[in-house]
N, C-alpha and C positions, 0 to 999 in steps of 0.2 A: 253398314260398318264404315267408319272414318277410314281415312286414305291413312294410310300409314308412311313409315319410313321405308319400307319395304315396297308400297307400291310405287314411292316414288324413286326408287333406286330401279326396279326391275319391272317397267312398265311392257306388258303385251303391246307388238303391234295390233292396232283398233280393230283391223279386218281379220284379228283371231277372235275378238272378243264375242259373243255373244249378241248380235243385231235387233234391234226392232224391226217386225215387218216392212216399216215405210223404207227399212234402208233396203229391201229386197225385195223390189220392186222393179220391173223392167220393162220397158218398152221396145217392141219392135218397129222396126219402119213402116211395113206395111199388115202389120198383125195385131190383136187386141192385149192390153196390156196384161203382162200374167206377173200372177205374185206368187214367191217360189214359200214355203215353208220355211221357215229359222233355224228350226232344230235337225231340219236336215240338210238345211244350208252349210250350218255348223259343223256337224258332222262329218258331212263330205269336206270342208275345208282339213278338219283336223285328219283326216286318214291321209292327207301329203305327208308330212313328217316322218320322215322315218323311227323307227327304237334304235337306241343304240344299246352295242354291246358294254358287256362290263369294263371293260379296258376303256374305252370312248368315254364313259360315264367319269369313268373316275380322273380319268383325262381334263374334263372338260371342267370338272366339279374343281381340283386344284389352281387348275387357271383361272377359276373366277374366286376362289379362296383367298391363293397368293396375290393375284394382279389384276385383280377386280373389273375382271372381263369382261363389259354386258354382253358382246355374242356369245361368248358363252353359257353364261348362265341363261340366255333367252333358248341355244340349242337342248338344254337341261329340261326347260319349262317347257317347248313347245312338244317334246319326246314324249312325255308327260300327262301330255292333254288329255288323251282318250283314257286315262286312269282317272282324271276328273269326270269326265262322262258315265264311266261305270259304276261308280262313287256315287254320283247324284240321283242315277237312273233307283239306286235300292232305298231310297227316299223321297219317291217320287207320288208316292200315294200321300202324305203328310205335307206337299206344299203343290198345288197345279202349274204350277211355272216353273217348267225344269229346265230352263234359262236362266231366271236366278237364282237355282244352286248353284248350278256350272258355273256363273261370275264368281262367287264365292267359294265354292274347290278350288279355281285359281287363282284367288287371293291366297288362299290355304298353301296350294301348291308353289310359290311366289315366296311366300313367309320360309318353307320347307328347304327349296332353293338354298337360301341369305344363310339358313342358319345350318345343312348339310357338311358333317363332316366326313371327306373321302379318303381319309386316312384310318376309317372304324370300317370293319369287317361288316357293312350292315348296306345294304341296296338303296339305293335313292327313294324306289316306289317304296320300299318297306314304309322305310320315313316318312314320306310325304304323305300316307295314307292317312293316321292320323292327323297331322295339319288339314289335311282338306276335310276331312269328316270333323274335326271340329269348327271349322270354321260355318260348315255345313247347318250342323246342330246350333251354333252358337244364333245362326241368321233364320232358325226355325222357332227358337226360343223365341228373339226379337218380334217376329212376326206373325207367327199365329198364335191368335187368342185365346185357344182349350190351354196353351201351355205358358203362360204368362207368370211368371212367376209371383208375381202380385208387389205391394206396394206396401204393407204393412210390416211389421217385425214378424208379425206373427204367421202370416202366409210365407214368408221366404223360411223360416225356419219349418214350417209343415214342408214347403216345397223338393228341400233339400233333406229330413231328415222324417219321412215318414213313412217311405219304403223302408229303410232301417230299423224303423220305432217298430213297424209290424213284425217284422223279419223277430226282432228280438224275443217280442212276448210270442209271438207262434211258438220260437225255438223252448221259453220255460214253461208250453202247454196253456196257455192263456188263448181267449178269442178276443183278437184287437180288434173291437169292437169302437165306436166315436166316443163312446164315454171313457173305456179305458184309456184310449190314444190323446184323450184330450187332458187327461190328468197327470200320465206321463210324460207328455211333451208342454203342461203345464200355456196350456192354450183352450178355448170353448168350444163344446160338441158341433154348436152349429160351423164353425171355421174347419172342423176336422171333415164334416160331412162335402160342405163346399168344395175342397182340394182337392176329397177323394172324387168328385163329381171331373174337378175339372182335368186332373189326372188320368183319369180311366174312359173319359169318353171319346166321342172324334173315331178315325179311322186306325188313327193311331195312338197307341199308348203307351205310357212312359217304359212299364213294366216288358213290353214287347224287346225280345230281343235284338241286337244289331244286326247279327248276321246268323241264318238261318236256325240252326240250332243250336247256338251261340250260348252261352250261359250270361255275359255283359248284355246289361241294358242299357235304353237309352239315359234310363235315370241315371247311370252307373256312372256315365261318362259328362256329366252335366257338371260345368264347374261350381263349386261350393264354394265361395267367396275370396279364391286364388282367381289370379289372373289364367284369361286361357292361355297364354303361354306357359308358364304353369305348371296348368293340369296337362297340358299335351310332353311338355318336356321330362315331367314326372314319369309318366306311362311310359315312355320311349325309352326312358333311364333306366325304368325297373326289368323294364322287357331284354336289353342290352345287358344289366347285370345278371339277371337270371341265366340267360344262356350261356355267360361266359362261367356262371358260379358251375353249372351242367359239367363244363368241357374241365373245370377245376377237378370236379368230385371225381372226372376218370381215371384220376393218375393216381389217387389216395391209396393207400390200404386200408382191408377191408375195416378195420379198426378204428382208423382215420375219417372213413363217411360217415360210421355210424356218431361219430360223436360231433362231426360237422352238422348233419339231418334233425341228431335228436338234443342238440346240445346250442349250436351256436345260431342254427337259421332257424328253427322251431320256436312257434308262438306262445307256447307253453314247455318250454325243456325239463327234461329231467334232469334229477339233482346229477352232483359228482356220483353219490355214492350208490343212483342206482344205473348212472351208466357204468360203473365200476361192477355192477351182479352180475347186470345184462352180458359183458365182455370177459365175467372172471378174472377179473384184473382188482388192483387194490382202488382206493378213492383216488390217493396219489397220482398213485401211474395214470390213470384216467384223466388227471389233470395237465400232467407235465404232455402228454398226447395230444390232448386239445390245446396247449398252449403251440406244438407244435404245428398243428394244421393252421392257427391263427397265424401264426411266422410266416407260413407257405402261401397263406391265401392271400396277406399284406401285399406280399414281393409280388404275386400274380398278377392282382389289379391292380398295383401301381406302374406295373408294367405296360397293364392292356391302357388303361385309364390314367396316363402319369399326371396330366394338369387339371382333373375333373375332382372339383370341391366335393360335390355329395359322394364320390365312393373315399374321400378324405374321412367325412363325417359320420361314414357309414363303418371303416375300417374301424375306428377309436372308442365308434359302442359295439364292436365285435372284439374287440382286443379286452374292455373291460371282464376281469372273471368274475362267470356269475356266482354271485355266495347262493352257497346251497348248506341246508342242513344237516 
């Protein structure tokens, strides 16, 4: 991964980073030379650091916000550290040099830092978890060869949309089979077979979950032709609004959720008139109520979120009413 603007703003000191053997290396005066291990060089280096508490965090994280503090933000990073090593350790069967994920967690963690807002109800490590797991992902793509995304039109579009393309004919009782998969994705059986070859084999695979009995995969989280900034900022947005839309629904009436649940956040809503059955209420009044949750829910998150574009853009296709029959 190129150096960015970020690691040239908030560079580790060297003797954090992750060493080659030759740098761990020592001589005694009168004893034979012994070579210590790296990764438990490492390790033992990063358990100096102390955690800080929440207050300290958020302390630390404003001062490098407003007044663009490196010790600060370097106390932020180096706190941090060992959330990198736990991070890289649950990827550790998919690449043998868990030295270079850890560099790349904290570049992850580094990125996480810069862009960390301490003014949102949301933990440092929350956030940086994601940064550093993609960046993780992003430097496993790069470099091992079962998961290469390939170099044609045709392999990047298998790449990215053929766990989907299965997922889809499974769900209308179909067996995605290479021929049926190669007609709907509008690509050749031998290209579908290759993918599925290179996809599925190795130690690890794509379909394998992230974390233990996790329902996301690693395909899940794999960027789709957005920058990984991105796809990481996307996920972190969605996750932030979800829990705030949560702490929204508890104050409703019960009248009020249901037409929030089955009306404004649902992927398929029912009409006005049949949440009007559902609630024995007229079509009307079902409307003029959901207009009113939209009212409540604007002022909410522009409360919680006053300068953030996507809950801008996200309020405006909430606000439009949906026509229904």
């Amino acid at each position: 991964m190129k150096e960015s603007d970020t690691e040239k703003d908030l560079l580790l000191p060297q003797d954090l980073l992750p060493a080659e053997p030759k740098d761990l290396v020592v001589a005694e005066k009168s004893g034979p030379v012994e070579v210590f291990d790296p990764l438990k060089r490492y390790l033992w280096e990063v358990r100096k650091f102390p955690l800080l508490t929440r207050e300290e965090e958020r302390a630390l994280a404003r001062k490098w916000r407003e007044e663009k503090d490196r010790s600060a933000a370097l106390r932020l990073v180096v706190s941090n550290l060992r959330l990198v090593v736990k991070i890289a350790f649950e990827y550790q069967r998919a690449y043998s040099n868990l030295l270079d994920l850890i560099q790349e967690g904290n570049l992850g963690l580094m990125q996480a830092v810069k862009k960390f807002d301490p003014y949102r109800e949301v933990k440092l490590s929350s956030y940086a978890s994601w940064w550093i797991r993609a960046y993780i992902l992003k430097f496993l793509i790069d470099n091992w060869s079962l998961v290469k995304i390939g170099t044609t039109q045709a392999q990047r579009k298998l790449f990215f949309r053929l766990k989907k393309e299965k997922g889809r004919l499974e769900a209308m009782g179909f067996d995605p089979g290479p021929k049926l998969l190669a007609g709907a994705l509008n690509v050749s059986k031998e290209e579908v077979s290759e993918m599925n070859q290179r996809l599925e084999g190795g130690d690890l695979s794509l379909n394998a979950p992230l974390e233990g009995n996790g329902r996301q995969t690693y395909m899940d989280i794999l960027p789709a032709g957005d920058t990984l900034e991105k796809t990481v900022a996307d996920t972190q947005f969605n996750e932030i609004l979800g829990n705030k839309i949560d702490e929204f629904t508890q104050g409703l009436r019960p009248k009020e959720a249901f037409l929030l649940k089955n009306r404004l956040l649902a992927d398929e809503p029912v009409t006005l008139q049949e949440a009007g059955d559902q609630l024995k209420i007229s079509r009307e009044r079902a409307r003029q109520i959901e207009k009113r949750v939209v009212d409540k829910l604007r002022v909410f998150l522009q409360g919680e979120f006053p300068d953030l574009e996507d809950v801008q853009f996200w309020l405006k296709k909430v606000g439009k009413e949906k026509k229904a029959p």
